[in-house]
N, C-alpha and C positions, 0 to 999 in steps of 0.2 A: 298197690302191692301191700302198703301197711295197714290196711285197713280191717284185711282179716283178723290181723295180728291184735288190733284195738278190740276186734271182738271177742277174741279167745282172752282178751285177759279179763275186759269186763267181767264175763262168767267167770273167769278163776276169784275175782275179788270178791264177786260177788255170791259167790258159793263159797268160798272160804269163811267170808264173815258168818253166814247162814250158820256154819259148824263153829261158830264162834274160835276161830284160828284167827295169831296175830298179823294185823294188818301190812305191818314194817316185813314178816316173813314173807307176806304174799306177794309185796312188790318186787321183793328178790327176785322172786320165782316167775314174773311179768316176762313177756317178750320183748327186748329192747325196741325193737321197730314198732309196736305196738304202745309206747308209753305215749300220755298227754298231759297237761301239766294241774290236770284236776282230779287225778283218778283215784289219788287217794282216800278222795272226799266219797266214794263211792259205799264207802262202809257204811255209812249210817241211814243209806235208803231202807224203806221200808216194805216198796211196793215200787211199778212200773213205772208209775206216774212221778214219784218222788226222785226216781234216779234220773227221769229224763230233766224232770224240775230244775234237780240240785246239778248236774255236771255234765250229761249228754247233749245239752241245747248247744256247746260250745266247741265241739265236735264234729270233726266230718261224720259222724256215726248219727247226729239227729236227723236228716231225713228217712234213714232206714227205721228208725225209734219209733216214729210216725203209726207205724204199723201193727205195734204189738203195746203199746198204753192201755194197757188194764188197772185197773185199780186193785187188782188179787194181788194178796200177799204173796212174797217170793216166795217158794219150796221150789224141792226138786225138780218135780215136773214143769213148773211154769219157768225156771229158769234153763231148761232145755229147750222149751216150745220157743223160748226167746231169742235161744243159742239159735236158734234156724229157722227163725223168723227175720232173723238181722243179716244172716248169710245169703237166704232168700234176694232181699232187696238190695243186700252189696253184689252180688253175682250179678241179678239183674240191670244193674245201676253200671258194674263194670263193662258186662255184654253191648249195651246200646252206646258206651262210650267207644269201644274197641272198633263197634259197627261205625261208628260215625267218622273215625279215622280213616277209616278205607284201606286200598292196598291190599299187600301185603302182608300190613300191620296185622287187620280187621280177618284177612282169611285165617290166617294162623290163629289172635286170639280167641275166635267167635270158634275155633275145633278145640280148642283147649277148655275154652270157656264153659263148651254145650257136653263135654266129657267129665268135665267135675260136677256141673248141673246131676248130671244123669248117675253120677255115683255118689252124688249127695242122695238124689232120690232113693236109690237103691238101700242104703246103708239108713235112710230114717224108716223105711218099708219094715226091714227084717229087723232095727232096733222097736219096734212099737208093736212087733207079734206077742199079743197076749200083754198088754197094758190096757189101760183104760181110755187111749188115743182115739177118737172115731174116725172112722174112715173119711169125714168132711175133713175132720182134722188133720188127717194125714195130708188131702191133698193139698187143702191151705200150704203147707209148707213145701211144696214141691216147684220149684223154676218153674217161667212163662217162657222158656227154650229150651235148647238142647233136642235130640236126636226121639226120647221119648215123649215129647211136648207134643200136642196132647195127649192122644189113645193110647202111650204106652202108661201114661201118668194115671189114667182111667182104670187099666188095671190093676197096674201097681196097688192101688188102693183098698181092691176089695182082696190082696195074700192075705192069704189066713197062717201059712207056714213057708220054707225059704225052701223046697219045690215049686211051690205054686211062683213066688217070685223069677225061678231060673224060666220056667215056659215061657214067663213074658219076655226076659232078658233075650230065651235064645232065638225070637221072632227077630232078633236085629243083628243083622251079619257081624258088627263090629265087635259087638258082645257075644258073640256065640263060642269064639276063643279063649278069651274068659272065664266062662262057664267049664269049658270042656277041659280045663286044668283042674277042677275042685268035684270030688262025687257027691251022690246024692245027697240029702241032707243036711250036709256039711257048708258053715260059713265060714270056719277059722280061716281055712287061706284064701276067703275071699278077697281080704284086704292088699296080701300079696300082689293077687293077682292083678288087681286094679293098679297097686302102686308100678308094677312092670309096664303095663301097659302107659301108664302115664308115663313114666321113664321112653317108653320109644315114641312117643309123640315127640315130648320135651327135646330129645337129642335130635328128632328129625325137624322142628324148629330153625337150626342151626344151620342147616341145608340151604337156605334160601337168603338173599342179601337184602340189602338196606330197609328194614323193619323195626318195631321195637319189643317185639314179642319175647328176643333172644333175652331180653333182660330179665322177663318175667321168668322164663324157662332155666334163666342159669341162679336163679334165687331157689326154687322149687327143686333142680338139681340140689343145690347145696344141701335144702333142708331132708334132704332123701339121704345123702349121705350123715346129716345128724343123727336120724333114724337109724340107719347103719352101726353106726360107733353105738348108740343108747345101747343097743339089741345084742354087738359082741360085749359088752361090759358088763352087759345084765347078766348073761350067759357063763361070763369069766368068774364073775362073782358069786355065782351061786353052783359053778364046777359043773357048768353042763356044754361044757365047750364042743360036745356031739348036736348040739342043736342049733351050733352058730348060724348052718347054712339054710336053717328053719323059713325066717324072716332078713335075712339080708337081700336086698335086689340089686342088683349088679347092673351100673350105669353104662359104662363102655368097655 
């Protein structure tokens, strides 16, 4: 569960330095579960190869690293391909652990697991419309499971726009719910839509006894409710309290 959290901060340090911002600010702004006790050395990499060098070897996060060691200078683009290249191989890495538990456990996490897969795919498809990503590129970064694993990862690939993406999405029963919340050409509430949806997994999780899935599910709950408070705050503070119920998802 914290390993995600190592990843999102990686890229926060590591894009923060990039914009030349202080380092002491950025660990603030770190995810407590996410902290390791080298990260602050993370500032003075220069490239892939130097950040695995200097601090990631010591890390549960070096076998996922493994994967994206280029020698190209960090910019933006290459520390995004990084961002989910490392999410890639944590997802992966988590999926086959959850499978190898069995149960229970394995049924719950490997639906939970293959529904973030397939909404990570979703959201790198329609963030890379009209970038200079190629379509090899995109699939590289796409899960080896989940529900669109293969053919739907196949098309996914060659959207040109976020129509073209919903035709694929709405070949799959489970998504087609999803889809039919949001009109055409429209992504704003796709994020919504997904976080809802992952909301009625999560709570349906709970349903079932002696597993350890509920522990994943009631962290993931909590951080939904962070999102909640972020989004009435934001809302309060800039006196758009008519938009509060834009982006809040409602747990139970």
């Amino acid at each position: 569960i914290t390993y995600g959290h190592m990843i999102d901060n990686v890229v926060l340090i590591v894009t923060g330095t990039l914009h030349e911002r202080d380092v002491n600010e950025l660990l603030e702004k770190c995810h407590p579960l996410g902290m390791f006790d080298s990260i602050a050395s993370l500032a003075v990499a220069q490239n892939m190869r130097e950040l695995y060098r200097l601090v990631l070897v010591d890390t549960p996060l070096a076998p996922y690293f493994s994967e994206c060691i280029t020698s190209e200078d960090l910019d933006d683009m290459n520390i995004e391909i990084m961002r989910n290249t490392l999410y890639k191989a944590y997802l992966e890495d988590f999926y086959k652990f959850c499978a190898k538990l069995g149960g229970a456990t394995a049924e719950i996490m490997c639906d939970l697991l293959s529904f973030e897969a397939d909404r990570r795919a979703v959201n790198i498809t329609i963030n890379s419309i009209g970038t200079e990503l190629t379509r090899d590129d995109r699939r590289k970064l796409y899960s080896n499971f989940g529900l669109l694993s293969p053919y739907g990862h196949e098309e996914l690939a060659v959207c040109e726009d976020v129509d073209q993406v919903r035709g694929v999405m709405e070949k799959y029963p489970p998504y087609q719910s999803i889809f039919a919340k949001i009109s055409y050409g429209e992504s704003q509430m796709l994020d919504k839509a997904f976080y809802e949806e992952e909301v009625r997994r999560l709570c349906l999780s709970f349903e079932q006894q002696f597993h350890y899935a509920v522990f994943f599910s009631y962290m993931r709950l909590r951080e939904q409710e962070i999102r909640n408070l972020m989004w009435i705050s934001e809302c309060v503070a800039q006196n758009q309290k008519n938009r509060v119920h834009d982006s809040v998802v409602f747990i139970f």
